[in-house]
N, C-alpha and C positions, 0 to 999 in steps of 0.2 A: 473529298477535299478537306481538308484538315487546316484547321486556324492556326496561324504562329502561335508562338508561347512569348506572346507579348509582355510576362512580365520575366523575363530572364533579361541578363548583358553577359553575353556569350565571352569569354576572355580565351585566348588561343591559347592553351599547354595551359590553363587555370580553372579556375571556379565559376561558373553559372552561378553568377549573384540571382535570387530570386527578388523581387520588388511586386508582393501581390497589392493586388487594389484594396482600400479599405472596404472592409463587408460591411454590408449593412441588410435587414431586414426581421421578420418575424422568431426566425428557429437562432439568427444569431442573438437577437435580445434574449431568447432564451436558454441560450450558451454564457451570456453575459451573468444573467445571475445568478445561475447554478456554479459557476467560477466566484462568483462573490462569497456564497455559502462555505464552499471549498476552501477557500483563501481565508476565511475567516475560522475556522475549522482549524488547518494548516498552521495558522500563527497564536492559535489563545490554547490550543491543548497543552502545551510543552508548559506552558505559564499559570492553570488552571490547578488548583487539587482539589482533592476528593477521598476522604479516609486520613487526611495526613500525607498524602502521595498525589503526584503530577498526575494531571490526569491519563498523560499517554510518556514513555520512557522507553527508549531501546538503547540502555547500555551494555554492548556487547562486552568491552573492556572487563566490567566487573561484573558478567552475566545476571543482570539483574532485570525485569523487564516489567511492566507496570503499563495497562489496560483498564483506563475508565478506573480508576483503584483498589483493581486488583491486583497484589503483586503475584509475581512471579519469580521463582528462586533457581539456583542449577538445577536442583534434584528435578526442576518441571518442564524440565530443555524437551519431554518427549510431550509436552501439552506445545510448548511453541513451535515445535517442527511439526507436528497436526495441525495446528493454526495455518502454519505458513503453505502446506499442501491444500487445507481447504482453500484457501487465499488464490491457489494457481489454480484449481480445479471450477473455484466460481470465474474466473478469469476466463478461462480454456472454455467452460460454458456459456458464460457471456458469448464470447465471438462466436461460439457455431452458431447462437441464435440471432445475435443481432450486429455480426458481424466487428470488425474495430471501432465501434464507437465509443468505448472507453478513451482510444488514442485521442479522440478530438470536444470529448468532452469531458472527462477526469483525468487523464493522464497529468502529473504536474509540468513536465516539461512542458506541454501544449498549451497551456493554462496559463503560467510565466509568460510565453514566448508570445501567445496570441492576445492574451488579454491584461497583461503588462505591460513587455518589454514594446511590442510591438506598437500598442497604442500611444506610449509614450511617444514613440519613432514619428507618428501620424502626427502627432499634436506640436512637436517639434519642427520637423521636416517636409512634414505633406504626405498627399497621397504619393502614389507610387511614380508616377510620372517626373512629379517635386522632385523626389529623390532621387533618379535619375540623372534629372537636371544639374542636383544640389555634386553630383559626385563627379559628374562629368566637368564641372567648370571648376577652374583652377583655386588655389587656396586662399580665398580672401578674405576680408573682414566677416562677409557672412557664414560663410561656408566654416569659418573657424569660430565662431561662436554656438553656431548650431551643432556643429559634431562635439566640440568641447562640453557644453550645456549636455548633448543627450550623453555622452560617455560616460560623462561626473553621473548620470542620473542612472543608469544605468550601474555605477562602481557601488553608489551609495545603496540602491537597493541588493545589489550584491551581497553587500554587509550584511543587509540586514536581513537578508536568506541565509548565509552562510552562520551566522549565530540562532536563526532559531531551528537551522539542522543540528549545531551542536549541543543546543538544549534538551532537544530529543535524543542525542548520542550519550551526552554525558550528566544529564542535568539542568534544569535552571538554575539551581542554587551553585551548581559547580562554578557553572557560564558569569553567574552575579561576581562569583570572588574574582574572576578571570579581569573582569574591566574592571573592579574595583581596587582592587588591592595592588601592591607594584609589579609589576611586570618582572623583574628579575624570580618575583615567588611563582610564576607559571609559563614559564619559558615555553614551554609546549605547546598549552595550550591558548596561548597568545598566537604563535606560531599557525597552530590550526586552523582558527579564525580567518588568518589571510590567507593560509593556502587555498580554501574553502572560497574564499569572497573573491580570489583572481578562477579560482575553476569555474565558477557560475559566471561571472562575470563575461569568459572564454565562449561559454557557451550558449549566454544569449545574447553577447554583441556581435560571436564570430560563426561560432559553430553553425547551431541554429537547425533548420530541417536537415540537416545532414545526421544528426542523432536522429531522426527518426528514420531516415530513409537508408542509414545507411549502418549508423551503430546499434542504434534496436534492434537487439533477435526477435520482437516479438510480431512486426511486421511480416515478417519472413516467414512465420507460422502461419500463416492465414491459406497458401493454398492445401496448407494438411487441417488447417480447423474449420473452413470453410468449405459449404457444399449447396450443390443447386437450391436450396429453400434458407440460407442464411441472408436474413436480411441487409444488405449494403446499400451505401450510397450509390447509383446508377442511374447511369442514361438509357433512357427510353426506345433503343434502337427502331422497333417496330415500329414506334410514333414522328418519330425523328428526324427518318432516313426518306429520301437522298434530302440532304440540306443543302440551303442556298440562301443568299443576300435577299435580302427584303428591299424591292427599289420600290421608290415613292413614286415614281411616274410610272410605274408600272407593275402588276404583281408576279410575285415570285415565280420561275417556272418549275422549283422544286415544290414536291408535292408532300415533304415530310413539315412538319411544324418548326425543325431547327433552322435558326436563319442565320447560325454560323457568324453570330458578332462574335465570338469567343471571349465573354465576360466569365463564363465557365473557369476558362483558363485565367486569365486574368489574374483573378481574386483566390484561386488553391494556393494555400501556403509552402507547397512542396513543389508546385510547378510544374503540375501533371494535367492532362487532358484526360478529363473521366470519360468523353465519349469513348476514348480508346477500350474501356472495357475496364473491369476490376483488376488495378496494381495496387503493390504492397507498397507502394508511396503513399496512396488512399489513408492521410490519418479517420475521415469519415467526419469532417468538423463541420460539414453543411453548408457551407461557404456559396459552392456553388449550386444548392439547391436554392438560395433566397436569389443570387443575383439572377436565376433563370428564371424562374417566377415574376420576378421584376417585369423581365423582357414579356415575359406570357403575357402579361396582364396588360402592356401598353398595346400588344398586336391583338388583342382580345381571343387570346387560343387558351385553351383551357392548361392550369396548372400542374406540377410536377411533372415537366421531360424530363427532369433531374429529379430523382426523389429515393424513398426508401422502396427499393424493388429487391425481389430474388431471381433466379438466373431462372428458373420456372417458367415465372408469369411473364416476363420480358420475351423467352422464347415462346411459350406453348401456351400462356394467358391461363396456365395455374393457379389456382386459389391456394392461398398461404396454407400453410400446414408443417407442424414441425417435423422433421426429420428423424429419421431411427437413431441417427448418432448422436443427437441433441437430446432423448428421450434417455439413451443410452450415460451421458454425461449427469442430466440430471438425478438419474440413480444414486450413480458414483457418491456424488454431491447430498445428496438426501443421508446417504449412510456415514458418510464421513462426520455431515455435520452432527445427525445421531451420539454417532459413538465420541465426538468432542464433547458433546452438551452434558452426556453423561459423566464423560471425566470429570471435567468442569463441575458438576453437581457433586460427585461423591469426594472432591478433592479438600483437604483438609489445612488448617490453617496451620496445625502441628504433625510434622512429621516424628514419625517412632517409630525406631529397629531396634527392637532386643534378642540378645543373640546371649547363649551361655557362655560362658566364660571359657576359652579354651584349656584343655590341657584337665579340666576337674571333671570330677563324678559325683554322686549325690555324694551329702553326708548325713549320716543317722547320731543325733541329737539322743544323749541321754534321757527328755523328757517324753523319747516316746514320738516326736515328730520328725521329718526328714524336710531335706531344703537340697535347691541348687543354686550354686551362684551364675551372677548375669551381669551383662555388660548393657546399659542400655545409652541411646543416641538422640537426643532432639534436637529438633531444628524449627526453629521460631518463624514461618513463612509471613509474618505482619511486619507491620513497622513498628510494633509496641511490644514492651516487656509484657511480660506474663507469667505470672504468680500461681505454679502446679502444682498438684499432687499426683504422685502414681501411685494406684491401687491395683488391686488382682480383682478379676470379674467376679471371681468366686467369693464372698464374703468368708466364708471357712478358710481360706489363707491368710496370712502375715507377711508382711514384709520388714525385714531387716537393713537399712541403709547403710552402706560403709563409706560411701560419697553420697551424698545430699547436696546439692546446690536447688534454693525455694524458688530460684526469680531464673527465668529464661528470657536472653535480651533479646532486644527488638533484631531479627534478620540475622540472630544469631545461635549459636550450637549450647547445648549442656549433657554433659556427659556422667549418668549415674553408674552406680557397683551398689549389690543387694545382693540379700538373699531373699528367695522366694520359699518358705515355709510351711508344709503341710501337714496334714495329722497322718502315721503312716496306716495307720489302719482302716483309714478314707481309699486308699492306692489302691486300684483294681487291677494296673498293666503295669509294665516295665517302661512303657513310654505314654504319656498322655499329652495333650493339646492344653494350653495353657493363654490364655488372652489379659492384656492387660491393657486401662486405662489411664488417660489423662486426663485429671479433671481442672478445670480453670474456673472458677464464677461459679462452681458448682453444676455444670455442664460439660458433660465428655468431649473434649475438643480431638483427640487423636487414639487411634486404639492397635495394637500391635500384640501379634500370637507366636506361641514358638513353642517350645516342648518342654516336661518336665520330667526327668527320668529317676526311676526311684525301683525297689527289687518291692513286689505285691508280697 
């Protein structure tokens, strides 16, 4: 027998409004301040620096991208596309092991929706019943103060979502001149702002679980990332079953622990029955493991019908143990982050490409020495100018500048011409390896090799 889905209002050819109960207990207080951490995280990065730089930036626009303060330039698009695979790969290994639990406790959507938009709903409207009530009875004094009050509260926080994605998009300081200055000088990005603040807006007064159960692809992955030893939220079949009402004048004649109030259901955000078994509705938010507990605890039957189980132990009373494809994921993951860490470490603040001049050949110098000329490239990966010199590894060469520029700006290019200069009587080959530095502070900031070709 299967409990209604008493928090739905069924509409004929429409929408299953969901109306869950307000949660409350142990794992959700500790959903509540893990979302506090996150949220605070969320809003003071964009606003924060560090080196002279935000502390976190994703401007795609002008491919520029900045992490705790370090930047990032075009030339290092194959460190951010590393990043962003490691990024899915811990993701992808997350869930084989501990199933969607990102969805219901970092995911931002769920985080907004549960532990913002929604508590505000509570605190305005009521529990879930309240609101029922509040939608079912016609448009009156109350009913229009109360939807008014939360929608404005609900727009305003929109705003104020919708500019600190564009802080991360394009800047704080952009976002500063954006409200400050006249609006005819940022048409766009005024423009932005509100497009941004009615999409949010859309999405946590209307949309709602429908982005998770329906527009999330990542839901959907779960029956290929997920496997008998991946921990999920779940119902205790073996313990459970057959359920039945719990009468007071008399006890139960089912012989499983569940007594089928359906608080379970109730109180899921997406308005699914986990007895049913593991769906991709499942954001994994715990919801219904506190309100079960609850019940446990009044009937005095021991705790988690509802808990973190694998499809193992619930069948066959397996001892946890991780899985080859999770063992398998974690590899992946271990070498990925390797070969990041290393880039990351040997990655240099100055870029240099020197490359010989096309179209020439050496030339021999009446003093007895030979040289080639060279094109060389830098690219200033800081936010600060920088005061160079290039020299040749070799002390025994000279260089010759025919372009010299002293100062490399901050996030920006300088483009030298030289001659690199040797003694020809040094020359053993027709082609030799040639390495050259940059020095800044009197420390080699960047180094670049290429060839030097001259007749032994």
């Amino acid at each position: 027998m299967k409990a209604p889905q008493k928090n739905k209002i069924v509409k004929q050819g429409g929408r299953n409004f969901i109306y869950p109960k307000k949660p409350s207990g142990r794992l959700y207080t500790y959903r509540k301040w893990v979302s506090y951490v996150l949220l605070l995280c969320l809003f003071s990065f964009p606003f924060l620096k560090l080196n002279g730089e935000q502390l976190v930036l994703l401007n795609f626009l002008e491919r520029k991208f900045v992490f705790f303060g370090l930047l990032f330039t075009p030339q290092d698009f194959y460190l951010f596309a590393l990043a962003m695979l490691l990024f899915i790969i811990f993701i992808v290994c997350f869930t084989v092991i501990l199933g969607r639990l990102w969805c219901g406790w970092a995911c931002p959507q769920t985080i907004f929706m549960e532990m913002v938009f929604r508590r505000i709903e509570y605190w305005i409207e009521g529990d879930a019943n309240q609101q029922r009530k509040l939608d079912a009875q016609a448009w009156d004094t109350e009913k229009i103060l109360k939807k008014g009050s939360k929608h404005l509260i609900f727009l305003l926080l929109s705003f104020g979502i919708a500019n600190t994605f564009l802080a991360y998009m394009i800047g704080a300081d952009v976002l500063y001149k954006i409200m400050t200055e006249p609006v005819a000088q940022h048409m766009s990005g005024f423009a932005s702002i509100w497009i941004f603040t009615f999409v949010f807006y859309g999405v946590f007064a209307y949309v709602r679980e429908v982005v998770c159960t329906v527009i999330c692809p990542y839901g959907r992955l779960q029956g290929v990332l997920l496997d008998n030893q991946s921990l999920v939220v779940a119902y205790n079949q073996q313990r459970g079953e057959p359920r039945g009402h719990l009468q007071r004048s008399q006890a139960s004649t089912a012989s499983g622990d569940c007594i089928d109030c359906g608080l379970c259901v109730q109180v899921c955000p997406t308005g699914i029955d986990i007895r049913n078994g593991t769906q991709l509705e499942c954001v994994n938010c715990t919801a219904c493991i506190d309100s079960c507990n609850e019940v446990m605890h009044k009937i005095n039957k021991p705790l988690n019908l509802i808990g973190f189980y694998h499809q193992d132990f619930i069948q066959h009373q397996k001892p946890y143990r991780l899985g080859i494809k999770a063992y398998g994921y974690m590899v992946v993951l271990a070498v990925i982050m390797l070969v990041f860490s290393s880039l990351i470490y040997k990655r240099q603040d100055v870029e240099t490409t020197v490359l010989r001049a096309s179209g020439t050949l050496y030339q021999l110098r009446e003093d007895g020495m030979v040289s080639n000329l060279y094109n060389a490239e830098l690219i200033n990966k800081t936010n600060k100018p920088i005061t160079f010199v290039l020299r040749s590894k070799d002390p025994k060469d000279s260089i010759q500048f025919i372009q010299k520029p002293l100062v490399l700006p901050k996030e920006g290019t300088a483009t030298l011409t030289f001659f690199l200069i040797k003694k020809a009587s040094a020359i053993e080959t027709y082609k030799s390896a040639v390495v050259f530095e940059v020095v800044a502070k009197q420390k080699v900031v960047s180094t670049a090799s290429t060839t030097f070709f001259s007749q032994p």
